[in-house]
N, C-alpha and C positions, 0 to 999 in steps of 0.2 A: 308299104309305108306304115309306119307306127300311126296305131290307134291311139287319137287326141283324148286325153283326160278327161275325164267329166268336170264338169264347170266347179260343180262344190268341189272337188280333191284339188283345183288349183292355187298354188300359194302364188297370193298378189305382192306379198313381199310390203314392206314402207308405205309404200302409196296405195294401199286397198285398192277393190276392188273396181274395176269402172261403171260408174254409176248413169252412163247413158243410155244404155240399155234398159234401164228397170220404168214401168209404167208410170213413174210419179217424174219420171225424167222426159219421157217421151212425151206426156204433154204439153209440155214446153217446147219442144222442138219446133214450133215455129207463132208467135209472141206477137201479136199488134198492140202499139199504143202510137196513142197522141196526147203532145203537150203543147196546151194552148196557153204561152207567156204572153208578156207584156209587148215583148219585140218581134219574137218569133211563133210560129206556128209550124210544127214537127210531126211526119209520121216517123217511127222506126217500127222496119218487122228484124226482130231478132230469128236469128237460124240456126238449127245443128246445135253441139255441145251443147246442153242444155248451164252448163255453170261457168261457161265462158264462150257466151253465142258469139257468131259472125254477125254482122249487119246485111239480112238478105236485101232490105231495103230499108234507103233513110232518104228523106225528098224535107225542106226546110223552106218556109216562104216568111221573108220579112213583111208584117202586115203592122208593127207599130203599132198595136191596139190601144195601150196605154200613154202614146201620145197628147197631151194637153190634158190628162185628168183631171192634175191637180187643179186645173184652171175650170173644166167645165163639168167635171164631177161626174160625164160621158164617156164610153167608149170611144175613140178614134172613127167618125164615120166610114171613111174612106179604108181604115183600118177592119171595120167590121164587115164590110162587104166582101174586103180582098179575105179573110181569115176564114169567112161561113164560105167562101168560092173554094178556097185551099181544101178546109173537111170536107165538103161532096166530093172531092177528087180523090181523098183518102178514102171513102166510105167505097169508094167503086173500085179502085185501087183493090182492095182490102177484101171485096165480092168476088174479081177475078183471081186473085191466089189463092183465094180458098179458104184461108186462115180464120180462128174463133173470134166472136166477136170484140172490135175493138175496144180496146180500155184507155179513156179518152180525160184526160185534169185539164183545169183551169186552174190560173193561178193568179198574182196582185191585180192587175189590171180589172179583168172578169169579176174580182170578188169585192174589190173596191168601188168598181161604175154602178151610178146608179140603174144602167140599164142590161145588168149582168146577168141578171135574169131571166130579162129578154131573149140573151143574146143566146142562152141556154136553151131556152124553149125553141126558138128559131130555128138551132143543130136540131133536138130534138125531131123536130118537125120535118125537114128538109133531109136529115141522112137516116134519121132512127138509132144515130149514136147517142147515149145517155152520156151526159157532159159533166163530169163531176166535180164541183166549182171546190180546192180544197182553201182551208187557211194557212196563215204563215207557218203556224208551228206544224201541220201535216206536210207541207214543202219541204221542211230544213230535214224532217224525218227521211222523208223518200230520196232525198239528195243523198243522204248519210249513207242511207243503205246502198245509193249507189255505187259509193266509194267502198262500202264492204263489198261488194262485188269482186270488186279490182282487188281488195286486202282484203283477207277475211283476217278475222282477230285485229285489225288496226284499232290504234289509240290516237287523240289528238281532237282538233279542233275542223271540222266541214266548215267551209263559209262558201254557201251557192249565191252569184251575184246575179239577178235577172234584168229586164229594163226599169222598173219598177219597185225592185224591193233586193233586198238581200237578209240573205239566213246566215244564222249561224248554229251549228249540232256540237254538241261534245260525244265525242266515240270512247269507249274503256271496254276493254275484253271483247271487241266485235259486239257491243251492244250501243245504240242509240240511247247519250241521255239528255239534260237538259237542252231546249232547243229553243230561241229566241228569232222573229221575224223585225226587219226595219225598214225603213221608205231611204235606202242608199242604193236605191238603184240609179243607174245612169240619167236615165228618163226622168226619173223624178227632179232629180238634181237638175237638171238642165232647166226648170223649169225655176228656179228659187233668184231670188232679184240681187241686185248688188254685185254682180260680176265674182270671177275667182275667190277671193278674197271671205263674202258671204258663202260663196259654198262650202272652204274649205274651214271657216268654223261654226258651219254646220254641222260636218262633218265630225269634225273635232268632238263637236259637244256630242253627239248622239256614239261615237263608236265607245268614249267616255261610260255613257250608261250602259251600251251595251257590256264592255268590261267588266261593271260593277254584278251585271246580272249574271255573265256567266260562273260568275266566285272564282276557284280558283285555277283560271285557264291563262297562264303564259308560261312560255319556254316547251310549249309543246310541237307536234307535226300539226303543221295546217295544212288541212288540201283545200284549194282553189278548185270551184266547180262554177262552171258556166263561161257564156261565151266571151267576155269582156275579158274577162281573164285570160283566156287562152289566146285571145287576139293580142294580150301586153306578152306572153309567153314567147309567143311568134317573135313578136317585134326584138326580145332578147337576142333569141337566136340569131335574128338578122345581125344584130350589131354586133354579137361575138363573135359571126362567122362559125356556129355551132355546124358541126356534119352533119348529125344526124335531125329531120324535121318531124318526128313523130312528138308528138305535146305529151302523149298520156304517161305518166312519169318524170317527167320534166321538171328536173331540179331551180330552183332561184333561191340566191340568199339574197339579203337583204339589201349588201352592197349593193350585188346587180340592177336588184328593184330600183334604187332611187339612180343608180347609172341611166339605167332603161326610162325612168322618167324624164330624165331630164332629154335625155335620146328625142325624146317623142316631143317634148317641147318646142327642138331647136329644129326638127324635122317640116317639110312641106308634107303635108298630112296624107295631102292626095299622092304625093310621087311614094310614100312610104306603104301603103295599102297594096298599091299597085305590084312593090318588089317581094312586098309581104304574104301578098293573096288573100288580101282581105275585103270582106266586101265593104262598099264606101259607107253602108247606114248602121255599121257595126265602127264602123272605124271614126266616126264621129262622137259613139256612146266613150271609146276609148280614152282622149284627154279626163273624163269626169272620172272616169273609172281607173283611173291612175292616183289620182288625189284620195278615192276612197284606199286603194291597196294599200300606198304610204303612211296610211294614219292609221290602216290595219294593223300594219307589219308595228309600228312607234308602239302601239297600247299595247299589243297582245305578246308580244318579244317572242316570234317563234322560232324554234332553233333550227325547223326543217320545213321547207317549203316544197310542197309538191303541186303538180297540175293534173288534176284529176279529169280523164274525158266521158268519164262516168256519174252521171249525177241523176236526176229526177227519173228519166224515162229508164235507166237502168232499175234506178231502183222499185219502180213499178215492176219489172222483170223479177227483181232478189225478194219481193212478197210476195210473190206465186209460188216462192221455190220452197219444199220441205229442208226441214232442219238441217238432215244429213246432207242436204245437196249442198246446202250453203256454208257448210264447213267445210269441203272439199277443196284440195288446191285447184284453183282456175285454170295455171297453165300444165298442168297439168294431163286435166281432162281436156281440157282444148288440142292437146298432142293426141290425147289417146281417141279422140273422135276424129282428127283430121289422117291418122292410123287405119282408122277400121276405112273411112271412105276411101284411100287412095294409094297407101299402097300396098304390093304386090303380094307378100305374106303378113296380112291382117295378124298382132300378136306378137311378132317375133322381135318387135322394139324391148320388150319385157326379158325376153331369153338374152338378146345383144344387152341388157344393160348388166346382166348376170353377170355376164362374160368377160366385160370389159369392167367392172367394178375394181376387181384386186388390183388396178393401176393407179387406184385412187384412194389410198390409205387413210389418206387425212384430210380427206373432203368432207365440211361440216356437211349440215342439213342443206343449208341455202344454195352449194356448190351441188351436191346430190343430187337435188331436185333440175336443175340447169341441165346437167349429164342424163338422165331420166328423160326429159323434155328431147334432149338431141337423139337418144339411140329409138324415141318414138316416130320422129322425124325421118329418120336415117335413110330411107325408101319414097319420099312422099311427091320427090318430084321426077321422077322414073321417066315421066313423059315427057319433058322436057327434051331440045334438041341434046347431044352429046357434049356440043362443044358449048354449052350456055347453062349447063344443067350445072354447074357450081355456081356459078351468079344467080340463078333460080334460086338456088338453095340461100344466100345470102339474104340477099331483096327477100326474102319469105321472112325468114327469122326477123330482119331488124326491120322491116314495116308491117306485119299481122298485126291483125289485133289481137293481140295477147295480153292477157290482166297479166300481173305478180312479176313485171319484170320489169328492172332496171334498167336505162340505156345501157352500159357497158355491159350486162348480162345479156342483153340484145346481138350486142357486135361479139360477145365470146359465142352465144350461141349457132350465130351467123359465120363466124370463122372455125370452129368444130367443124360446122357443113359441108362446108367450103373446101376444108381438107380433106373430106369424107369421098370427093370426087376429082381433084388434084391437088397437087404439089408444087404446083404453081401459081401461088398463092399473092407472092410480092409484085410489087407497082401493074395493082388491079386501080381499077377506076372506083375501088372501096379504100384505096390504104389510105387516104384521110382519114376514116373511121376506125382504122385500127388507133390512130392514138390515144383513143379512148381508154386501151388495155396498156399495162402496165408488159416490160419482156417475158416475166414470168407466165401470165395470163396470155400472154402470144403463145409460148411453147408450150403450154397447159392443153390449148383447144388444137395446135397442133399434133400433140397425143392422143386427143380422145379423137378427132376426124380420123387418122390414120389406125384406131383402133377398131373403129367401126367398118373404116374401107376393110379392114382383114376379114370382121366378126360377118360383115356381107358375105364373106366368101364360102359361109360354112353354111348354108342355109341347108338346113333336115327339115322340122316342120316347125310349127309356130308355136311348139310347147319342147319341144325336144333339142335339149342343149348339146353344145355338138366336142364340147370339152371344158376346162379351163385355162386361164393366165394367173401362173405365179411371178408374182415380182417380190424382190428381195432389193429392195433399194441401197442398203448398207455395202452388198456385193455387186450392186449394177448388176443382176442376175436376174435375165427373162425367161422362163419357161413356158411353153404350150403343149400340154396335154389333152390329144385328139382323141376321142373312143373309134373303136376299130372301124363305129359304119359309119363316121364321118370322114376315117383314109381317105378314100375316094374321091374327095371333096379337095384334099392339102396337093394342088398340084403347080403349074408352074408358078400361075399369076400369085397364089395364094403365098407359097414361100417366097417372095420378091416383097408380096405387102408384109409379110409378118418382119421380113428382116428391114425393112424403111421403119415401123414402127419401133423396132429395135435400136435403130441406129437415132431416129427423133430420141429414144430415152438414155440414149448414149450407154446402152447397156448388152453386155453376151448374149446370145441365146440360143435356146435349146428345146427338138422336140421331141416327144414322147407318143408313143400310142398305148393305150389301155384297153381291157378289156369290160 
């Protein structure tokens, strides 16, 4: 067997070098925080890929803290007992996996009560987690950053909604700038007199100021960050009959917004939660927090709406991180570390994207990187049964948590896979989600699966390319050009898959050996 390369003579090609590996990455590699909100009370331990973790564990208890504030200028009693009960479970939690110690915020509620203090000292006392009570404009920051996580380089407008309060960041070049905090949260609202009516110009008047403050921010991308939000996101999808239910990316314009409102209007609250999966003390903040989006969406005119599932406690993660990490593509590194853990030839996603590139002439960056992501993939679900291991590979790509990716980039990456393991692909209990792609974008990821089932078949070692593919599109002209110690390799199954990927390109072909 050929002698592997030494690390420094390796060309990483476009996407550098993988950065999970290096000690300023590895300490990352397993991440506690708690965010003590208004409504909720969250641990998350982030895992693995240090630029695009997994969730090893997330555990969430509605505690209401900021219940009745504005009225008694208190923490929520019964709020405060269940939230300090929640952190000791997290502090012991957090003792048994071993993990550095927890990094723990507060936010409107905590920093607003008179007895927030207290309520700091009290953690103190009882877990020996240091509870770091931040302000509005330290929230709307770390919210921000949490959305650069998921985008690095994004531009546009954050607006995180908690029970208590809502933020708003401006983003330019992957930097956090101006950032403004307000009392629009659900909670608070719900507390303000004179029915609808009062709320919503309240509302009015205050999103007003905030427009003024942020100068000049409309017609830009807004990302939606927090849970009220994603619970109206939901609610969309229900009424559209959307396929696909993952939130994070999850497009709305504006139509749909005030559709979706009024949806939620005429709706029985409780039978709608229920079809939705929502919990009920979440789905009560929702009517209030409908009223805020629409008066959002009126002042700030944004031309793109996304739903971000990365917001605060991310972004406590994206300020640990060095520079170089945080400029790195997420789905990327997220491919290249779920690569090294799981499958069979650690590496050889890098050599198959070599391989199968020249089929792709005129694939910008954004398509590149998709292809990249799939031939990292291409082995990852090995262990799967036989006959389940393309639905594995599907259900992977369109429900992981993967930052940088768009639904339909989701279902191409998922049907690549898909083909990657058969060829029988049509009326799967996924082809709703194929409508997502357009024919071309069918027959696109149908070339690149069946380019990969081939590029499988040449496995030498995890640095060692086993030939190339010429394609001449002008002449529908395939060629593959195998090196002589790869022969041994081009036998029956392999000429069967090479001439299916041929006949998917509707093109001649032809092979070659070299020396």
């Amino acid at each position: 067997m050929t002698q592997a390369p030494a690390e420094e003579t390796i060309d990483w090609g476009p996407f550098g070098r993988p950065l999970f590996e290096d000690a300023a990455a590895k300490r990352l590699s397993r991440v506690g925080v708690i965010d003590v909100g208004s409504n909720s009370v969250r641990l998350v331990v982030f895992d693995g890929a240090a630029r695009s973790p997994a969730y090893f564990y997330n555990e969430k208890i509605m505690c209401a803290l900021g219940a009745g504030l504005s009225q008694t200028g208190h923490l929520n009693p019964e709020g405060r007992v269940r939230a300090l009960s929640a952190i000791r479970r997290f502090a012991a939690l957090a003792e048994g996996m071993g993990i550095p110690p927890l990094t723990a915020v507060a936010t409107a509620a905590v920093r607003e009560a008179s007895d927030g203090k207290e309520f700091q000292e009290d953690v103190l006392r009882e877990t020996g987690i240091k509870l770091w009570i931040i302000d509005g404009q330290e929230e709307a920051r770390l919210s921000a950053q949490g959305v650069l996580l998921g985008w690095p380089g994004s531009y546009g407008l954050v607006c995180d909604i908690g029970g208590s309060s809502m933020e708003l960041a401006d983003l330019a070049d992957g930097r956090v700038g101006n950032r403004l905090t307000s009392a629009l949260g659900p909670l608070k609202l719900r507390e303000i007199k004179g029915g609808r009516k009062a709320v919503k110009a309240y509302v009015r008047e205050t999103m007003a100021q905030l427009h003024d403050q942020m100068g000049n921010a409309t017609g830009m991308r807004l990302f939606l960050v927090g849970g009220s939000w994603r619970a109206i996101a939901r609610v969309d999808m229900e009424r559209r009959g959307y396929p696909l239910t993952v939130l994070h990316e999850y497009r709305m314009s504006a139509r749909q917004i005030s559709k979706t409102a009024e949806y939620i209007r005429g709706s029985d609250l409780n039978e709608l939660r229920g079809r939705c999966n929502i919990s009920d003390s979440r789905m009560t903040l929702v009517p209030l927090a409908t009223i805020v989006l629409k008066e959002l969406m009126r002042t700030f005119k944004p031309k793109d709406v996304a739903i971000s599932s990365y917001g605060i406690r991310e972004g406590m993660l994206y300020e640990q991180m060095p520079r170089a990490l945080r400029e790195r593509d997420p789905l990327i590194e997220a491919c290249r570390f779920v690569e090294a853990k799981d499958a069979r030839l650690p590496g050889f996603g890098r050599v198959l994207y070599e391989f199968i590139k020249p089929l792709f002439p005129r694939a910008n960056w954004q398509r590149k990187r998709i292809i990249k992501a799939a031939c990292l993939l291409h082995d990852v679900s090995w262990r799967a049964h036989p006959d389940y291991r393309a639905e594995v590979t599907f259900d992977n790509a369109t429900r992981a948590n993967l930052g940088g990716l768009k639904h339909y980039e989701r279902v191409f990456l998922g049907l690549a896979l898909m083909n990657r393991y058969t060829s029988k692909t049509a009326n799967s209990r996924f082809t709703p989600l194929f409508a997502m792609l357009d024919e071309s974008q069918i027959k696109e990821a149908e070339i690149l699966g069946k380019a990969m089932r081939l590029g499988a078949m040449l496995w030498l070692t995890a640095d060692e390319k086993p030939g190339t593919l010429k394609w001449k599109p002008q002449k529908r002209e395939l060629k593959l050009s195998l090196t002589e110690h790869a022969r041994p390799l081009f036998g029956e199954v392999a000429q069967v898959r090479f001439a299916a990927l041929a006949t998917a390109m509707d093109a001649t072909s032809t092979v070659e050996f070299t020396k």
